[in-house]
N, C-alpha and C positions, 0 to 999 in steps of 0.2 A: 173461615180460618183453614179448611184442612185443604181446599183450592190453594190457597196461599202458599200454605208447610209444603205442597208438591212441587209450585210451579214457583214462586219467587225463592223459596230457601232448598230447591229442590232434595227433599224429603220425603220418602216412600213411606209413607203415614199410611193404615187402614182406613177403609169407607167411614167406619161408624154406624152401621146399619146394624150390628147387633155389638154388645161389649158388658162390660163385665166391671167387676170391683173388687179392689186391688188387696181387701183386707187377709184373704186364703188367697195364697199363691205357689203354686209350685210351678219348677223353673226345671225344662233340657237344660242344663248347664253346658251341655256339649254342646246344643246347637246353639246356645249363647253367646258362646264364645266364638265357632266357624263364623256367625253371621255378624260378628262383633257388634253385638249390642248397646254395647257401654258407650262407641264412638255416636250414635244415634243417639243416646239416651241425655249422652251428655251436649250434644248440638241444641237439640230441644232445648235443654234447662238454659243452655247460653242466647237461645234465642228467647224466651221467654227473660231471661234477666234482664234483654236489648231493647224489647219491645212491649212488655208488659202484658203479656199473653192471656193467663192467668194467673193474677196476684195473690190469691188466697186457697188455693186448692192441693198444694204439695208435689206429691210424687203421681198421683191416679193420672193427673192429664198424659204425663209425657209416655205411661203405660199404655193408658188407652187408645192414644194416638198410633202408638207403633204395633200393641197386639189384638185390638179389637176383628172383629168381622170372622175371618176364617183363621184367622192365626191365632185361637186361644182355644182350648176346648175346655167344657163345663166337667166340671167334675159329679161322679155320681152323687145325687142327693142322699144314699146310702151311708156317703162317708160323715156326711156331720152328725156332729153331735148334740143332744137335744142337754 
């Protein structure tokens, strides 16, 4: 699929080689915006409504697709909470 999301929907998807889960998020809002996020976030969802991408998984795929690999950093394990 992420073959796919580059070359037929050409879409600058992440590898997937490491990623993350979308439940703690914190967000550059500023570079969200410069990189205009929303317009990528919302192509995916419209692609997945056309194609039936993933049916049952919500919002994590179209995250993980665009900020996994190098584009997300972990937050300190310091910060949760027990």
């Amino acid at each position: 699929m992420i073959q796919k999301l580059k070359t037929r929907w050409k879409l600058d998807v992440a590898s997937q080689l490491t990623s993350f889960n979308g439940g703690i998020i914190v967000l550059n809002l500023k570079m969200w915006r410069e990189r205009d996020y929303v317009k990528d976030i919302l192509y995916l969802c419209k692609l997945n409504d056309e194609n039936n991408l993933w049916p049952v998984f919500g919002s994590q795929p179209p995250l993980q697709l665009l900020f996994a690999d190098d584009r997300f950093e972990h937050l300190d394990a310091k910060l949760l909470i027990d």
